[in-house]
N, C-alpha and C positions, 0 to 999 in steps of 0.2 A: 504494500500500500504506500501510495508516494505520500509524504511527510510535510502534510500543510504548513504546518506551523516552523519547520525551518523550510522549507519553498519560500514564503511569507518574509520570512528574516534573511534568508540566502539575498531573495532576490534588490532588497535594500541595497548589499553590496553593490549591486549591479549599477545603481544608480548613486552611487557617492556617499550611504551612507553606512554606519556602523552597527549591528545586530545589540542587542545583549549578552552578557555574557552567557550565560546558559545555553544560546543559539549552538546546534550542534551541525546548523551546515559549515561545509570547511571554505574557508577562504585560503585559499593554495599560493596567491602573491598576487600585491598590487604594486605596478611597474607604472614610473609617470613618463608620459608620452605627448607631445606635440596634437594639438587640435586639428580640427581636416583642412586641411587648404581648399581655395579656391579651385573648385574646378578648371579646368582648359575650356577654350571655347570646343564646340563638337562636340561633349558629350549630352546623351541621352537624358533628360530631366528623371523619367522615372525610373529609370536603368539605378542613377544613384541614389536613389531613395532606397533601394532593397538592401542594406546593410549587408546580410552577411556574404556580399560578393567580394566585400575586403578585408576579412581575412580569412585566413585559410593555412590550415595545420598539416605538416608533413608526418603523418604517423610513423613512417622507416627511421628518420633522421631525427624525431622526437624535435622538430623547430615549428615553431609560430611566424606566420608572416602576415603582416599589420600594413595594412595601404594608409596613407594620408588622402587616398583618393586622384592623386594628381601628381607628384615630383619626386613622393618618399617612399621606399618602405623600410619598415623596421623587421628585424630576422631577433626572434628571441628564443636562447634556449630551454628546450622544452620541461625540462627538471628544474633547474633553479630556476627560470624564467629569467634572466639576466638577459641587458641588451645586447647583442654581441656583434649586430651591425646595422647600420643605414646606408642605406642602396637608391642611387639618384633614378629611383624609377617607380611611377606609381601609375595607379589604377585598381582595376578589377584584377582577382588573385585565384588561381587553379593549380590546382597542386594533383601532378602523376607519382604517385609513393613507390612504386615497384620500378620505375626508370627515374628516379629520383629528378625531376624536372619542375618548375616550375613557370609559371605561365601568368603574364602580367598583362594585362589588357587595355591598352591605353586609347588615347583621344583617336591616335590615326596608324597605330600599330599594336602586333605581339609585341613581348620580349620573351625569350624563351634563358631561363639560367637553367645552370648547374646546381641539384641542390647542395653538393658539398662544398665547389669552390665558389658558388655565385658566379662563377665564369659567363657572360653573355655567349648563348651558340646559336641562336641567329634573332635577326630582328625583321619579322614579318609586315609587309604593310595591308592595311585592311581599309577598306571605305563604307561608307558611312555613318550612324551615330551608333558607339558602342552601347550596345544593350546588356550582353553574358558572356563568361567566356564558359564554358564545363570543359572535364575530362571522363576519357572512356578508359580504365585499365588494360580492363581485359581485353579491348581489341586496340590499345595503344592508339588512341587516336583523341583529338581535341578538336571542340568547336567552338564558332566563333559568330555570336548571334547579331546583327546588325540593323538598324532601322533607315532607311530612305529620308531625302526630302517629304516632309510632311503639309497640306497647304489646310488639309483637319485630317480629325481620327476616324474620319470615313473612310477618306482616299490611300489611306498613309500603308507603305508597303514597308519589307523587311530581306532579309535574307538568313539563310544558315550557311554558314563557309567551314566545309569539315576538312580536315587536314590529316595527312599521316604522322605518327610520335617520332619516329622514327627519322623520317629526313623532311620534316615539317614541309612535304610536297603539300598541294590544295587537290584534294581529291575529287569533290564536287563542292556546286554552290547550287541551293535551293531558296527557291522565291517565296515568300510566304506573305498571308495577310499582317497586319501591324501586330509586331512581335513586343513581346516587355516580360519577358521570364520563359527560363528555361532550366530543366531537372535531365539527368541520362540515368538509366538500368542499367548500372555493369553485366546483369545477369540476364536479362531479354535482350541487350543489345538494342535498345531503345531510345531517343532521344523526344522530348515531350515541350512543344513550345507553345508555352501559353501567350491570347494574342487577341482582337479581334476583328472585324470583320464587317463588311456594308452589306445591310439586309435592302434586300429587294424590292420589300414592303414592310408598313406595320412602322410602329413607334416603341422606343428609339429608331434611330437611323444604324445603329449597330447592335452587333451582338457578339460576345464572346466567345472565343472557341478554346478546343484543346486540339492544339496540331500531333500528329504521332507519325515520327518517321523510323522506319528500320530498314534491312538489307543491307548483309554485311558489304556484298560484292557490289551490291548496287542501289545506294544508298535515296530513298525517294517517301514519298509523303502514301503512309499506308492510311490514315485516317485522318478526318477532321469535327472532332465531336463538340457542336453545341452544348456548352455550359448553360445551369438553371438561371435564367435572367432571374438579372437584382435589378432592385429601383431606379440603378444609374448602370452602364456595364464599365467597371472600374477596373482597372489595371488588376492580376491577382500573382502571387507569388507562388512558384510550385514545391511542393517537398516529396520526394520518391521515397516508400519502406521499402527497400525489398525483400526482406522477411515476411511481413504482412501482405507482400502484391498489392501497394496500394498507392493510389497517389492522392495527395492532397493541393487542394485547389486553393490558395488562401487570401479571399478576398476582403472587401473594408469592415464588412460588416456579416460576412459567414466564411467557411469552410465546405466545401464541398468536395465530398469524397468517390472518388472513381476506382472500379476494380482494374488492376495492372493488366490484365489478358485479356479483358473484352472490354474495357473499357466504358462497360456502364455504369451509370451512378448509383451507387449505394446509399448516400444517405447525404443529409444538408445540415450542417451544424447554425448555428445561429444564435441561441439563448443565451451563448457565452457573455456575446458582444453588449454592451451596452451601449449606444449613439451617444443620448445626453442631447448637449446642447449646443456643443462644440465640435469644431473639423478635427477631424482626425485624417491622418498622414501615414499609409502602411510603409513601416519599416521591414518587413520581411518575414521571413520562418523557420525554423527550424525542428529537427528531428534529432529527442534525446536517442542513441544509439543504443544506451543503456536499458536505458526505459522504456521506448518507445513511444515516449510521450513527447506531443507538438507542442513547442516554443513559440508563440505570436506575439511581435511586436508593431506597436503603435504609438504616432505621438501626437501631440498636438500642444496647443496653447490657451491656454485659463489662466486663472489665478494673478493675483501683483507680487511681487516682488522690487523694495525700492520703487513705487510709483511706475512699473516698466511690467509688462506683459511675459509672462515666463513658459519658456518651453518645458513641455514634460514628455514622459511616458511611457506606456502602460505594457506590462508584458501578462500576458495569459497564457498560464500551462495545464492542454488538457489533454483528456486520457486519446492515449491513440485508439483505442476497440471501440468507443463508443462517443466521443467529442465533452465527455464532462470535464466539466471547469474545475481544476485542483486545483488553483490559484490565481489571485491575480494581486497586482500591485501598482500602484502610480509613483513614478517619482521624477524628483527637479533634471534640468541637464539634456544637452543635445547629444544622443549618441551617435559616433562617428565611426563605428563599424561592431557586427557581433560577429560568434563564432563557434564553432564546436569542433572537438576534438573527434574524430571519427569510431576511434573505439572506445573510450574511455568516458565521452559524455562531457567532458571538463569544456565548460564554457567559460570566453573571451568576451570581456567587452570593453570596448574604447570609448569613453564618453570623452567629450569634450568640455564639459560643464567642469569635471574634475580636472581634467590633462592625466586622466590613468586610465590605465588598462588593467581590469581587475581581472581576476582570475580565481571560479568558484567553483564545486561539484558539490550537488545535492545529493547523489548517492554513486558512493565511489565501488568503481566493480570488486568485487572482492577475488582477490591475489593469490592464487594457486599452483601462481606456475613460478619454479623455482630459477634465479638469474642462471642466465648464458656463460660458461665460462669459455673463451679461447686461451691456448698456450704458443708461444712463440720463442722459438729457441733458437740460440747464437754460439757456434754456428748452429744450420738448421738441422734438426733430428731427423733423420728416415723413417719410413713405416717401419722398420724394424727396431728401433729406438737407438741407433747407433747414431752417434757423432765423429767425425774426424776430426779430436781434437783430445788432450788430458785436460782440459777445461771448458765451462759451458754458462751461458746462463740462460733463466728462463724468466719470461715475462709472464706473470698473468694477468689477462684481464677479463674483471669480470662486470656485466652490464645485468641489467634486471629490464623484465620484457616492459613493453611504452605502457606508460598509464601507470606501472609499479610505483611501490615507494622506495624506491632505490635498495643500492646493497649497502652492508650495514659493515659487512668486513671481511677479511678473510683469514682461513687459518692456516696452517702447513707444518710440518714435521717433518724433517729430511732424514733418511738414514745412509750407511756406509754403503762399498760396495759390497762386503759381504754377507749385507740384507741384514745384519744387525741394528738395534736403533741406537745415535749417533749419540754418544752422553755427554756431546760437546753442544750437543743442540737441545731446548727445550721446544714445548708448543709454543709457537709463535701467534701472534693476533696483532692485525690491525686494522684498526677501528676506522669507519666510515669509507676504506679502500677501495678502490676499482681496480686501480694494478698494482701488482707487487711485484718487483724484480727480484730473482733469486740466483746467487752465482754459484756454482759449481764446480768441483776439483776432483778426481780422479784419487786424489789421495785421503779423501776426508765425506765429502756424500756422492751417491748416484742416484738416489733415488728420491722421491717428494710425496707426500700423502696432503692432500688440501679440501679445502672444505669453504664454498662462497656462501654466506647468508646471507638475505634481503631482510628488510625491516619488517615484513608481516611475517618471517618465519620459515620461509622456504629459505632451501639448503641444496644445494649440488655438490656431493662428492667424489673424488676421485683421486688414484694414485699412480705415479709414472715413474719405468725406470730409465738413466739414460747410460749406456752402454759406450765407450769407449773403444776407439781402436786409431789410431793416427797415420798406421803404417803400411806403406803399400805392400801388396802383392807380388813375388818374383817368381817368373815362371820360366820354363827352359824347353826346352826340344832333346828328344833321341829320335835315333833312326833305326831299325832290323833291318836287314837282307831278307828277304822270301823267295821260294822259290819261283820258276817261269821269269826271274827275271825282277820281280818284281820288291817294291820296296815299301814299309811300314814306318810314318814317324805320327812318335806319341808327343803331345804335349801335358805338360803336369803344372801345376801352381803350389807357392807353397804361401803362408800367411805369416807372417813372424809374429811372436808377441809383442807388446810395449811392455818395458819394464818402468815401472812407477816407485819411486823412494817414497818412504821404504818397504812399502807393501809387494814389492816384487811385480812379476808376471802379469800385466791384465790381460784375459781371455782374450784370443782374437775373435775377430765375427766369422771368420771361416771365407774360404773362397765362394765367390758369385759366380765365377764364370769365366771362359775361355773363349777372345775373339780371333780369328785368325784369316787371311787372305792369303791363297795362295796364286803367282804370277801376275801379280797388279790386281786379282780381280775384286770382289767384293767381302768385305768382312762377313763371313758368316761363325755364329757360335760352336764352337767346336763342342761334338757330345760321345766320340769314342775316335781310334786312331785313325790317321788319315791311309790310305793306297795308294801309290804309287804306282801306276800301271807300266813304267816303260823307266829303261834307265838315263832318260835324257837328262839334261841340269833342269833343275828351278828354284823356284824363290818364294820363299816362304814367309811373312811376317806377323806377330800375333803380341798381343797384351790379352793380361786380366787384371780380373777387378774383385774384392771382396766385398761381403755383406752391409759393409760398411758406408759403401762408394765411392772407397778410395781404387785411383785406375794409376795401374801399371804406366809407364812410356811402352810405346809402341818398340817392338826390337825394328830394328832399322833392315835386315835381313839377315835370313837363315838362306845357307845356300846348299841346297842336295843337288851337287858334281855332279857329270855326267858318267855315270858307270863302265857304259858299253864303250868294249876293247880295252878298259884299263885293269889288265888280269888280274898284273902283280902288285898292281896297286900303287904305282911310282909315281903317279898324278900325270904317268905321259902313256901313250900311245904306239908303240912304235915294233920294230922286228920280233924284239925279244920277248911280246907277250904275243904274238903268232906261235914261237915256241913255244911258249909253255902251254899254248893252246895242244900244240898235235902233239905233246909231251901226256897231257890229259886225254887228246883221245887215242891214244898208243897206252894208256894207263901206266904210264911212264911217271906220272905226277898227282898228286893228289890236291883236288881242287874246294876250297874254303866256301862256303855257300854263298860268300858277299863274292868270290870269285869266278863261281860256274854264273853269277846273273850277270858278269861282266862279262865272260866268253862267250852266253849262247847269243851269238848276232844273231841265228835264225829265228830266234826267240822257239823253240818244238821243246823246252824243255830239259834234251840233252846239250852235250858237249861233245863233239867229234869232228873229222878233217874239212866235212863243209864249213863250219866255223871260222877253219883255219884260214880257211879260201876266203870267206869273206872280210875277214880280216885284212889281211893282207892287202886284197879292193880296198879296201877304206883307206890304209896309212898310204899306199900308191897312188889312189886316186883312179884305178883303173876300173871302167863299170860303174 
């Protein structure tokens, strides 16, 4: 059940003033902030009336982004709320969380930044009066709602200009009747422009509509659905559930609710509003994400203050399932933009009565999910937890999911490398921490046991060890004689240990693997002895590499001789191994098995006088 009585007291904040104590809505930080500027010429009158088109929350990057409407914006961080920059660019504000983008909509262009570095990446130009800007996540795309020369609100035209997120191409542009609000479905893939429209016949001379366009490939106007005429057909501000499938309609003086799928009206809200006696001025709407419950804001002018006519006003929060009124409040002060945090519910407002932007949540989500640790190691760890190195450090950093109440600290216990606990070290704790550097030595810890808590209680644990090895791999070649000729070379690796003072020996991680190229061609991984089919020369080259990822030097070459006709093995060629040839096949001589694969030129296997004969060809040169 939402909570009247601090709704009621919360929303004071909202407008500059201070609850009682006892009040148990939370006020999160009030940041003071520069009033709205003047508009530029070209913009839209009703476009800036809708507040919450200036500002707008980056949920991934936890930042608040605050238009002055015209020159400024302000970028606040989203835990402390601290200012941490002003950026000479203002307007309407759209925020892509998952491409980290933001999108700033001015008098006669986009600006599209970087959310991390604010970097400008490109600046789009657009025509006519700016109305909206939205974003689409999930099909990465952003629009861009615009209104025409107007001569009245009969004739008065608009357009949609949809872009790609990607390389801010203009995909299509569609013409619409007089546009003044727009809402997107991430999840139908829908875009919804509320607007209206010259009736044919009949009084008024206009009528409202709800524009509905989709088509992922080919983006075009599926519907145009007639809104329930009010007394006047007044500008209305749109707010999309898409949990609920619903849209709301939110006009001066009702709400009017449409089903997301077919788009017919469900129901007319009205009882909430009060008239009075006074003009009231829609500021816009929003949808608690928490709650689900719709935000309406309105303001107008009553009352004296000093002899002088004072701006106020009024926000009403009612139930989303059924349109009852859970609150409402009046108060002093012009506000100069709202806001809502997307999952979290934490509402922005900019009043310009105060020059603050307060920052409140009437029911804050409750906290379950325990903070993010990342580890980051110097040098960096392998999936196998090896370092190449007898020293190391490691960062952690740990963050708590958006909307959390931060991490409260973290803790750690390092032990030896012989998995003993270290009694040089105690539990360690530090308070209020995000990261802790931790160095490491080869003679003293390898291992870390830590533990991050957030301030509601959740806890992530974990422990790592980091393994040591610094030292490369040396690998070597042999060669066999086989018979036919033929020849066998092995290659082997071996891993040395490090020796560390004064602990001795640390464990190697063991060989990884043997590459090797034989005759220029391409490294392949060697997995059992290489063949040698023929006893010509070649050229062999190979490294390895351990567990570690420490890589051998490449050996620069292994050279396997050419065999054939050097019997005796004298590294020449020449008469006296034709003798010893027909010495062998006269069994005059007894031949070494690396020396029958040099004598059978015929390659048949044997040694005998054909042998001899061709031999002899060879060193002659005859044949």
């Amino acid at each position: 059940m939402f909570r009247r009585l601090s709704l009621l007291l919360g929303v004071l904040l909202l407008f500059g003033f201070a609850p009682p104590a006892s009040a148990d809505y939370n006020v999160i930080a009030t940041v003071p902030l520069s009033g709205l500027n003047v508009p530029p010429p070209g913009w839209d009158a009703i476009a800036l009336s809708f507040l919450p088109r200036l500002i707008a929350v980056n949920p991934a990057s936890q930042r608040v982004y605050v238009s002055d409407g015209a020159s400024k914006l302000y970028v606040l961080e989203g835990s402390s709320h601290a200012l941490t920059a002003t950026l000479p660019v203002g307007g309407m504000v759209a925020v892509n969380a998952s491409a980290n983008r933001i999108y700033i909509l001015g008098s006669t262009s986009v600006t599209v930044l970087d959310g991390t570095s604010h970097a400008t990446l490109a600046t789009i130009p657009v025509t006519g009066a700016p109305v909206a800007i939205a974003v689409n996540e999930s099909a990465h795309r952003f629009y861009v709602l615009g209104k025409g020369n107007c001569t009245s609100s009969a004739d008065c035209t608009g357009a949609l200009s949809i872009y790609d997120g990607s390389d801010h191409r203009l995909i299509k542009t569609i013409s619409l009747p007089h546009p003044y609000s727009m809402a997107v479905n991430p999840q139908s893939d829908r875009v919804y422009i509320g607007g209206s429209r010259k009736k044919e016949t009949g009084s008024p001379s206009v009528e409202v509509v709800l524009t509905v366009i989709g088509g992922a490939a080919d983006p075009r106007i599926l519907e145009t659905v007639p809104m329930q005429a009010g007394e006047i057909p007044s500008p209305f501000d749109l707010v999309i559930d898409p949990k609920a499938d619903r849209i709301y309609a939110v006009r001066l003086n009702a709400v009017e609710v449409v089903d997301g799928t077919t788009h017919a009206a469900i129901s007319r809200w009205s009882n909430a509003f009060e008239e009075g006696s006074v003009l009231h001025n829609q500021l816009g709407a929003m949808l608690d994400p928490v709650t689900g419950h719709l935000i309406v804001f309105r303001s107008y002018t009553s009352g004296d203050i000093n002899g002088s006519r004072a701006p106020q006003h009024e926000a009403f929060y009612l139930k989303g399932s059924d349109g009852s009124l859970l609150g409402s409040l009046k108060g002093y002060g012009n506000l100069a933009g709202i806001g809502i945090h997307p999952l979290t519910g934490r509402i922005y407002a900019h009043n310009s009565h105060t020059s603050k932007l307060t920052v409140i949540q009437d029911a804050p989500a409750v906290d379950t999910i325990p903070p993010k640790v990342t580890l980051t190691f110097e040098p960096p760890m392998n999936a196998g937890g090896w370092v190449r190195a007898t020293a190391a450090t490691v960062t952690i950093h740990a963050m708590d999911r958006p909307g959390g109440l931060g991490v409260q600290g973290i803790f750690y216990r390092p032990t030896n490398f012989y998995g003993r606990l270290n009694s040089n070290f105690s539990l360690s704790f530090e308070e209020t921490a995000t990261t802790r550097v931790y160095s490491f030595k080869a003679s003293s810890a390898s291992a870390l046991s830590y533990s991050v808590k957030d301030h509601a209680g959740n806890t992530t644990s974990a422990s790592f060890e980091i393994k040591y090895d610094p030292t490369k791999p040396v690998s070597k070649a042999s060669v066999a004689y086989l018979p036919e000729g033929k020849r066998q070379v092995t290659l082997k690796a071996d891993d040395p240990a490090t020796n560390v003072s004064p602990y001795g020996a640390l464990p190697p991680s063991g060989i990884g693997g043997i590459w090797y190229s034989l005759d220029e061609g391409p490294f392949t991984l060697y997995s059992s002895p290489l063949i040698i089919n023929d006893g010509r020369r070649h050229t062999l080259r190979f490294y390895s590499y351990d567990k570690a990822d420490n890589v051998e030097e490449i050996h620069n070459t292994f050279d396997l001789p050419e065999v054939i006709g050097d019997v005796n093995q004298d590294s020449l060629t020449d008469v006296r191994d034709v003798i010893l040839v027909l010495q062998a096949a006269l069994n005059l001589a007894t031949l070494t098995v690396e020396q029958k694969t040099a004598a059978d030129l015929s390659g048949d296997g044997t040694v005998d006088v054909r042998d001899a004969v061709l031999l002899l060809k060879k060193i002659t040169g005859i044949g």
